[in-house]
GULO-227247 format. One record per residue (C-alpha): x negated, y negated, z. Coordinates in pm, whole numbers. Layout:
BEGIN
ATOM|X|Y|Z
...
//
This chain:
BEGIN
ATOM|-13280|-6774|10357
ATOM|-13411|-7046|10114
ATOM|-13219|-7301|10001
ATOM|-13262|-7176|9657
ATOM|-13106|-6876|9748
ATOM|-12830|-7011|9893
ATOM|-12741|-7295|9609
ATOM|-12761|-6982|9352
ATOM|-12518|-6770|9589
ATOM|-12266|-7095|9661
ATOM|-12262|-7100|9267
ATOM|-12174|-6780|9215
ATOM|-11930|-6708|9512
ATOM|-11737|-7053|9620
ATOM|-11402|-7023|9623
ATOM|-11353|-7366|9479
ATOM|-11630|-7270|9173
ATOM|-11405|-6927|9110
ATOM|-11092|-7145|9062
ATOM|-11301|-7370|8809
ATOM|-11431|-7085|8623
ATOM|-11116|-6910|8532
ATOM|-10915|-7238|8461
ATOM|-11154|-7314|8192
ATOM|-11151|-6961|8096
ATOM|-10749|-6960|8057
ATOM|-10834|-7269|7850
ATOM|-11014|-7122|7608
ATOM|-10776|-6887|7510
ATOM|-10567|-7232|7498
ATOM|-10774|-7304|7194
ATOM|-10759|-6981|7028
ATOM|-10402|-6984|7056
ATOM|-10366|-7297|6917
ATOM|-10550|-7217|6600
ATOM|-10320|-6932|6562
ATOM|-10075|-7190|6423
ATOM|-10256|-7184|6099
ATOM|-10279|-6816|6033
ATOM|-10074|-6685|5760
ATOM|-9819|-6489|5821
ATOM|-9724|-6211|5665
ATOM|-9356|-6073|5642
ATOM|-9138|-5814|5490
ATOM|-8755|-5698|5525
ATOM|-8548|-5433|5403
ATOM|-8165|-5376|5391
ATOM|-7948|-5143|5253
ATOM|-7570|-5201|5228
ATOM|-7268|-5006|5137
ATOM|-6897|-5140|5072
ATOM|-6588|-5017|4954
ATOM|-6324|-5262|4818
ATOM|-5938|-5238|4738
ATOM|-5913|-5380|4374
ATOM|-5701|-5609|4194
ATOM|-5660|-5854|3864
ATOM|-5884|-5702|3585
ATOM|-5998|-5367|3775
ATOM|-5640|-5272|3891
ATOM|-5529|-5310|3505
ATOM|-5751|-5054|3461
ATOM|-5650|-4807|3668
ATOM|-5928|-4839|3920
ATOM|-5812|-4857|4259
ATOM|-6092|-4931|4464
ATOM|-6454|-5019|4383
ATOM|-6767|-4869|4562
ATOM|-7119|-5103|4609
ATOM|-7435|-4956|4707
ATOM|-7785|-5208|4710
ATOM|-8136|-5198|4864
ATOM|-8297|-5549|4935
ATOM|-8648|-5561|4995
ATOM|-8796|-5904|5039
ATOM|-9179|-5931|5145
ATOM|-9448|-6267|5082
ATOM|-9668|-6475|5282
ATOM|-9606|-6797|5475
ATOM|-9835|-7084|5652
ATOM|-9842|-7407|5799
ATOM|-10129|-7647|5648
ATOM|-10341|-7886|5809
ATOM|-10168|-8159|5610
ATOM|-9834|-8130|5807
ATOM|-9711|-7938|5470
ATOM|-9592|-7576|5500
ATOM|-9602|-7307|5186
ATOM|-9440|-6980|5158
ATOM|-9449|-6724|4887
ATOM|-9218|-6361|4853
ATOM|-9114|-6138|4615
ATOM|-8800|-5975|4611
ATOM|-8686|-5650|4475
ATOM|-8270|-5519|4467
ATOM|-8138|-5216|4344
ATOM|-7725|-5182|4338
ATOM|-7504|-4903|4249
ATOM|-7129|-5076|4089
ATOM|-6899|-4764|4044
ATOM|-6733|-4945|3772
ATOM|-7078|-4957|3580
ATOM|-7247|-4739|3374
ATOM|-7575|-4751|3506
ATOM|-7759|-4957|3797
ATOM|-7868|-5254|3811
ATOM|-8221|-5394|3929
ATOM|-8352|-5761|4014
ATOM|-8722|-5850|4121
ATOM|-8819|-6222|4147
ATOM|-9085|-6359|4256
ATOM|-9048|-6706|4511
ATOM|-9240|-6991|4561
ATOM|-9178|-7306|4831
ATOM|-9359|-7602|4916
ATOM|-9248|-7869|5198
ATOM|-9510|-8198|5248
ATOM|-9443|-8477|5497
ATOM|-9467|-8795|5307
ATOM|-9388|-9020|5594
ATOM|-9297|-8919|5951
ATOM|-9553|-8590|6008
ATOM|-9768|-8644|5717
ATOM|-10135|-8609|5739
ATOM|-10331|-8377|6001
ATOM|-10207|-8575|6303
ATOM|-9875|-8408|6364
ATOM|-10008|-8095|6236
ATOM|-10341|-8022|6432
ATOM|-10169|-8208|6740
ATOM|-10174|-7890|6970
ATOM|-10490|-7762|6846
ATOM|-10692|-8130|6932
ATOM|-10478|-8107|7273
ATOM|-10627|-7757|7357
ATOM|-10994|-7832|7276
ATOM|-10933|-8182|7457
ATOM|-10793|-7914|7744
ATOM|-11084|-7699|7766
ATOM|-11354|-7995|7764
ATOM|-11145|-8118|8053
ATOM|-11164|-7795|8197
ATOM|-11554|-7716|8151
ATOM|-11583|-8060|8299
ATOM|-11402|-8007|8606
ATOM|-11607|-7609|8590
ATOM|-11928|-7873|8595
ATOM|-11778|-8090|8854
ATOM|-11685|-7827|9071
ATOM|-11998|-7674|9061
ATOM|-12185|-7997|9139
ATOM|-11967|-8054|9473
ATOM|-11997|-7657|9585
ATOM|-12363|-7728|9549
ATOM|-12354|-8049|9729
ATOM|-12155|-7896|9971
ATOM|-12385|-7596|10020
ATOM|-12658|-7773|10032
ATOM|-12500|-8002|10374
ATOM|-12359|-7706|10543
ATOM|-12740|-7513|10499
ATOM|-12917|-7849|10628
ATOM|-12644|-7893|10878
ATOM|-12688|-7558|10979
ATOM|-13108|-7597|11017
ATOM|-13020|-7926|11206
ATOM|-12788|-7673|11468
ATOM|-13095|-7404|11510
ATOM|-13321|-7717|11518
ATOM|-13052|-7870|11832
ATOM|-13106|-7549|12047
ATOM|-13424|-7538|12075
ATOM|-13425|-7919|12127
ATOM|-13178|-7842|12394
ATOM|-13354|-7488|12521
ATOM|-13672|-7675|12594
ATOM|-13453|-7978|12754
ATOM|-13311|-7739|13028
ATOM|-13655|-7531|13111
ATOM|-13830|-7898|13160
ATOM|-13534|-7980|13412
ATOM|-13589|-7609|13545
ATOM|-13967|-7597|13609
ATOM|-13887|-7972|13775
ATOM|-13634|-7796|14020
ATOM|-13916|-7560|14106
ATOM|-14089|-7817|14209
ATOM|-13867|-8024|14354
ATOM|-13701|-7735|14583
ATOM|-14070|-7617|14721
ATOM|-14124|-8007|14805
ATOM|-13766|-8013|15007
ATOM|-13886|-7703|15211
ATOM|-14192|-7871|15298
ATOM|-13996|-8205|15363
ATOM|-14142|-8414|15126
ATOM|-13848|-8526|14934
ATOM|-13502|-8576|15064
ATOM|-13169|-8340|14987
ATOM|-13030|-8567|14737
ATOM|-13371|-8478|14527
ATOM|-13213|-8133|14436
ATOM|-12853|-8225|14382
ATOM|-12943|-8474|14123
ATOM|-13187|-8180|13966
ATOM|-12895|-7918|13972
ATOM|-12635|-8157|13861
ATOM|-12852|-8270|13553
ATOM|-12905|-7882|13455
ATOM|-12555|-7852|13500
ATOM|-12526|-8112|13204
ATOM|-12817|-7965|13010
ATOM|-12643|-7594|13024
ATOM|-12313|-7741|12901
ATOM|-12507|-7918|12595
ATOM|-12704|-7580|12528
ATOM|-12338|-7415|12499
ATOM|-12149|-7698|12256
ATOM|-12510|-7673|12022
ATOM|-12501|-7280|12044
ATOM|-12112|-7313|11921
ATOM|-12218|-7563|11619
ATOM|-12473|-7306|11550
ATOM|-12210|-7029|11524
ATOM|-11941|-7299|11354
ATOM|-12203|-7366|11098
ATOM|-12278|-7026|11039
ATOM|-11947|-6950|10917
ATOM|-11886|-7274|10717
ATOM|-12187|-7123|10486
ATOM|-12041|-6754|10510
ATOM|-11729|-6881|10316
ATOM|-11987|-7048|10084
ATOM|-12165|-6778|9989
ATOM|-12024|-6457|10009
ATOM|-11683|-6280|9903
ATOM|-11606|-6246|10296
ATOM|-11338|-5945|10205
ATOM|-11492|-5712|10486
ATOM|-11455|-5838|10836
ATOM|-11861|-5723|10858
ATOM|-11902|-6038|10568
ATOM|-11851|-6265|10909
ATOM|-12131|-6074|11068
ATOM|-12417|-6172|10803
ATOM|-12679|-6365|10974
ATOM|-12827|-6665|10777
ATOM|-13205|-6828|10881
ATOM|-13247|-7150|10722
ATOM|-13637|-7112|10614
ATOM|-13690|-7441|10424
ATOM|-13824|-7736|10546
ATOM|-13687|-8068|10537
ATOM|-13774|-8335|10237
ATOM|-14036|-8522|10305
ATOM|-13969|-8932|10267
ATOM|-14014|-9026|9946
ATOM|-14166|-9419|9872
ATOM|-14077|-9407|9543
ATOM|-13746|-9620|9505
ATOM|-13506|-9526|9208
ATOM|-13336|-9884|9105
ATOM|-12883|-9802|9160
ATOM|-12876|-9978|8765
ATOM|-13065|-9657|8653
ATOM|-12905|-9410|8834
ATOM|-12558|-9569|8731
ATOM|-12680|-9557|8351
ATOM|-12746|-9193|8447
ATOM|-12428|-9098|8595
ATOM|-12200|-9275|8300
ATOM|-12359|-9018|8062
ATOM|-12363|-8664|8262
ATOM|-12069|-8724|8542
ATOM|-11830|-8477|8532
ATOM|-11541|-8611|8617
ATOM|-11592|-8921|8407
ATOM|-11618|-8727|8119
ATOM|-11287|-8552|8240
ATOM|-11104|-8918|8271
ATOM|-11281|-9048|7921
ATOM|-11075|-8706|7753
ATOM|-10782|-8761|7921
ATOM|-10778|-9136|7764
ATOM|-10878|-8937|7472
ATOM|-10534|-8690|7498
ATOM|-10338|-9043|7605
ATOM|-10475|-9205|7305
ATOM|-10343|-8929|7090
ATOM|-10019|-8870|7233
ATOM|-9956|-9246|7139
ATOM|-10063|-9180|6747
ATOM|-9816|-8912|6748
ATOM|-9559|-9131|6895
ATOM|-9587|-9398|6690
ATOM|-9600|-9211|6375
ATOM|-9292|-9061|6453
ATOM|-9110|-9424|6460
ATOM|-9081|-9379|6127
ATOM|-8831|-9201|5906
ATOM|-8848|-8884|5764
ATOM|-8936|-8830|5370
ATOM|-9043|-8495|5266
ATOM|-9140|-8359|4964
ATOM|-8968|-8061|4840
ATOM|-9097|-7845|4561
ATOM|-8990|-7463|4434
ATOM|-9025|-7212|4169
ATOM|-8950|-6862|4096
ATOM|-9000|-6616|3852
ATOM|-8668|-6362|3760
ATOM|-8624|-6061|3593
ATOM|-8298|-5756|3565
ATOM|-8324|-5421|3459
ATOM|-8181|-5127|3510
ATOM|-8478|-4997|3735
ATOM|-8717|-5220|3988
ATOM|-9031|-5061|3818
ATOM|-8932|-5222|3445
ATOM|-8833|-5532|3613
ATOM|-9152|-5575|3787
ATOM|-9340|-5529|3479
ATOM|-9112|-5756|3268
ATOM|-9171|-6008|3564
ATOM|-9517|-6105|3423
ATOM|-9406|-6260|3108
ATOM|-9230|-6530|3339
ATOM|-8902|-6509|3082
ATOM|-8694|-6681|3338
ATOM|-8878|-6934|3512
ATOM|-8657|-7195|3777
ATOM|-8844|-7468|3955
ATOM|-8674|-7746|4197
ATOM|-8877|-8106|4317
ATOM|-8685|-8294|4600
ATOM|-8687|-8533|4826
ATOM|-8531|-8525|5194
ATOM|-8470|-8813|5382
ATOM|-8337|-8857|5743
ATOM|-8367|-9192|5984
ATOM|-8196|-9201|6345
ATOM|-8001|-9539|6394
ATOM|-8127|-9724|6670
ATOM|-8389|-9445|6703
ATOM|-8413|-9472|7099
ATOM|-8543|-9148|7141
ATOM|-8884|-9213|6983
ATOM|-8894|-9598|7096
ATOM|-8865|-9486|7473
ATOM|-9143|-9201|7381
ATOM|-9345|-9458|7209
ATOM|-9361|-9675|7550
ATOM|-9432|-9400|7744
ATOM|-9729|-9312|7538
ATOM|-9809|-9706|7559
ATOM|-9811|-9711|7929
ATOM|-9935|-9351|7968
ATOM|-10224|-9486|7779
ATOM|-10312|-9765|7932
ATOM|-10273|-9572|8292
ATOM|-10539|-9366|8194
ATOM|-10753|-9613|8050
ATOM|-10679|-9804|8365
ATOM|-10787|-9458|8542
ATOM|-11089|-9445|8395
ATOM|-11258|-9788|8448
ATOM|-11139|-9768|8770
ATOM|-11291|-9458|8876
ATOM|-11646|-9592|8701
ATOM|-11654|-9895|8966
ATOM|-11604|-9595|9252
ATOM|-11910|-9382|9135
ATOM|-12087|-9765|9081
ATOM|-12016|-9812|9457
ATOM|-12112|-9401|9573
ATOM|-12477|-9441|9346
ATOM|-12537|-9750|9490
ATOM|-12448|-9589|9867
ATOM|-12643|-9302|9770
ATOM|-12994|-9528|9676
ATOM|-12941|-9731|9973
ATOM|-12880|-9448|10194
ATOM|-13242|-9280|10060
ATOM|-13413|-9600|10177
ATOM|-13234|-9643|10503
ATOM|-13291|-9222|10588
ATOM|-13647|-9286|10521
ATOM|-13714|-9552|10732
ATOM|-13524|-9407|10996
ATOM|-13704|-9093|11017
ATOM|-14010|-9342|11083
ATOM|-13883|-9502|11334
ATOM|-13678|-9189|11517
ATOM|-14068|-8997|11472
ATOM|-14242|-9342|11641
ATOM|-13904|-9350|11904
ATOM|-14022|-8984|11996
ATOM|-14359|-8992|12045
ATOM|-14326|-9325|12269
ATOM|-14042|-9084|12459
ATOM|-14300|-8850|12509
ATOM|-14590|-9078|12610
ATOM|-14324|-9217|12898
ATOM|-14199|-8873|12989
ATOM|-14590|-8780|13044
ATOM|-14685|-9113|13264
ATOM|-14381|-9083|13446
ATOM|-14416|-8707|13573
ATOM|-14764|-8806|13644
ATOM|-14612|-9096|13873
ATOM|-14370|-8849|13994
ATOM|-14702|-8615|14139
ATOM|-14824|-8984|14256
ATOM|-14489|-9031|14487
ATOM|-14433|-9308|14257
ATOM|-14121|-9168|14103
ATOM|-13800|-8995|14159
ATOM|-13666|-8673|13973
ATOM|-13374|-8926|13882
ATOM|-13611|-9092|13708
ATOM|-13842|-8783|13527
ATOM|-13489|-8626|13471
ATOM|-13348|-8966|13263
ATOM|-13699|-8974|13078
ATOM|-13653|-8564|12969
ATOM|-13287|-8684|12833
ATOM|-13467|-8953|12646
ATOM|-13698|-8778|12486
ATOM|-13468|-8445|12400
ATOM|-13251|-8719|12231
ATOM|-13527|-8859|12065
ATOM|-13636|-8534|11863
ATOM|-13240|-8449|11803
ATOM|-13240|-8775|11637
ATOM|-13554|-8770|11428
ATOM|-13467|-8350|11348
ATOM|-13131|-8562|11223
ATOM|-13304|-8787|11037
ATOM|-13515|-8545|10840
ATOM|-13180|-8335|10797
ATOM|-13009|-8635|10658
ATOM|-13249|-8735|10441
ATOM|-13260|-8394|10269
ATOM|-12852|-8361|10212
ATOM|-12952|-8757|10077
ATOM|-13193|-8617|9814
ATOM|-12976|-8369|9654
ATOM|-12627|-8628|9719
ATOM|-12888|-8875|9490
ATOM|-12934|-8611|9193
ATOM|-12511|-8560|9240
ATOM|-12372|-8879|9246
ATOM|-12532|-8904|8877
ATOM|-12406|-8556|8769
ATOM|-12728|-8397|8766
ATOM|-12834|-8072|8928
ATOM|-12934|-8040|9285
ATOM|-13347|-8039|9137
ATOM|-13247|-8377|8965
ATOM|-13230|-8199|8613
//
């Protein structure tokens, strides 16, 4: 499997990724619901009523003992809340009532208009678009922390696939380490029957493959331990055959890279496209707002109050409506409402909160900017350092291998000892672990590079 393959799987399976996804997914709808406050609504209401009443005073004097009331009410209009804080509704309204002690019914339409603006406390979009600037502040936090989470599933993919090369790479480091000390038991147990070397010859041999077999085991378990710290990466792992799927690294390691990239330009990098900056710059953003909105509301309440309405009564609705559009009995009311808390604690002690609740996550912020400083600058130095160790663990195994050679020709001289061959094989099989390491390192360095400044794991 390529690593390509495997960063494009991790993205699309991770647990961790998933979880991101559908949060910022859930936030969007945050947004749409928000907006929603705006719509208009639309509303309408019927009622019908019927009462009987004892009489008395003018009715009794007439002989009529109780009266008898039927009406229909049917109110219906629009209503919405404005960006300016304001508010506007506007109905009609149509009755019809039966009177037993009339002739004939009676019928009233009118047509309603109100009109409430904020002139101090609430006025202006800030109180009014509050919730909707808090949900799109929500869901760039979100698709930040979707972009973050992605970058660290991909970081972490990438480790686990190198870490898991590194294993494969370990065994057969390992493999080879225990057939050298084999062959040299061969040897040494047909020189023991001839007499040529002493007991003690073999029990070193055996005791060293002893050592070699138990290091072959704990790599063959990190094999198997890495295997399944990809699985959860990559796949849905809902069968119990999921845990079965074999992955083959196939890449090669990257190859040292003398170009140097300067921590001052990878910093300027990461301040533009890191994730969760971005997420800690909009929650300063939300902080900032929440302590407009407190402040405004420190001060007292004036609104602006404004009606009208249009009325008209006939004996039936239909005339009434039609009468209604000469406007013969217009009405209109202006207002002013005016309200202001003494001592006014509540919104004081929310107004320091939103102080201090600012200021945290300004405080947040910066802070968290001189932590990814300090990562980008461990992340260019640890490039350089990688590199030059994987030139000096390559020039620390090749001068293993030149002593191993001389000294199992001294050994077929009589001028060795297997204890001595044997130490020389242990050198050199931790020589190439190390410089397989190195190489491993330095690719999981490459891609940590391109995410500690918030880019992809190609550096784009």
């Amino acid at each position: 499997m390529t690593l390509a393959e495997v960063v494009a799987l991790a993205s699309e399976n991770a647990p961790a990724w998933r979880q991101a996804r559908l949060q910022f997914q859930a936030s969007e709808g945050g947004v749409i619901e928000a907006m929603g406050a705006f719509d208009p609504t639309l509303f309408a209401d019927a009622t019908y009523s019927y009462a009987e009443q004892p009489t008395s005073g003018f009715f009794s004097q007439l002989g009529i003992t109780e009266t008898t009331t039927k009406s229909l009410t049917m109110n219906q209009g629009i209503r919405q809340l404005l960006s300016s804080g304001g508010n506007y509704s506007l109905s009609f309204r149509e009755g019809q009532s039966e009177y037993s002690y009339l002739g004939e019914d009676q019928a009233d339409v009118s047509v309603n208009f109100n009109f409430t603006q904020p002139l101090l406390k609430g006025a202006g979009a800030l109180h009014a678009t509050y919730s909707l600037e808090s949900a799109r502040i929500s869901e760039a936090q979100a698709d930040a922390g979707a972009r973050s989470a992605q970058n660290d599933v991909v970081q972490a993919a990438v480790d686990s696939y190198w870490s898991l090369a590194f294993a494969r790479a370990d065994v057969e480091v390992k493999e080879k380490s225990l057939a050298l000390a084999e062959r040299l038991r061969e040897v040494t147990d047909a020189k023991f029957r001839v007499g040529s070397v002493a007991q003690v010859e073999v029990v070193q041999t055996e005791a060293d493959i002893a050592t070699r077999q138990d290091a072959l085991l704990t790599a063959r378990n990190q094999v198997k331990q890495a295997q399944d710290a990809l699985r959860l990466m990559l796949y849905g792992l809902e069968g119990l055959t999921d845990w079965q799927t074999q992955i083959i690294p196939v890449d090669e390691p990257t190859k040292p890279n003398a170009q140097s990239l300067s921590w001052q330009m990878a910093w300027s990098v990461a301040q533009e496209t890191r994730a969760d900056l971005e997420q800690l710059r909009l929650a300063s953003e939300q902080s900032d707002l929440d302590l407009r909105v407190a402040k405004d509301n420190l001060k007292p309440k004036l609104d602006l109050i404004i009606s009208g309405n249009a009325f008209d009564q006939q004996p039936v609705i239909g005339r009434a409506l039609s009468d209604l559009r000469n406007f013969d009995y217009p009405g209109y009311s202006v207002g002013l409402v005016f309200e202001m808390p003494l001592g006014n604690q509540q919104y004081k002690g929310a107004a320091r909160r939103a102080k201090y609740s600012h200021a945290l996550a300004q405080r947040q912020w910066h802070d968290r900017e001189k932590e990814v400083i300090q990562e980008v600058r461990d992340a260019v130095r640890n490039m350089t350092y990688l590199s030059e160790r994987i030139r000096v663990t390559s020039k620390a195994r090749q001068v293993a291998f030149r002593q191993l050679e001389a000294e199992q020709r001294r050994l077929e001289g009589g001028a060795s000892t297997n204890f001595q061959v044997l130490q020389f094989q242990t050198d050199l099989a931790v020589a190439e672990s190390s410089e397989i390491q190195a190489r491993m390192e330095y690719a999981k360095a490459t891609v940590k590079l391109y995410t500690v400044q918030g880019l992809s794991w190609q550096g784009e």
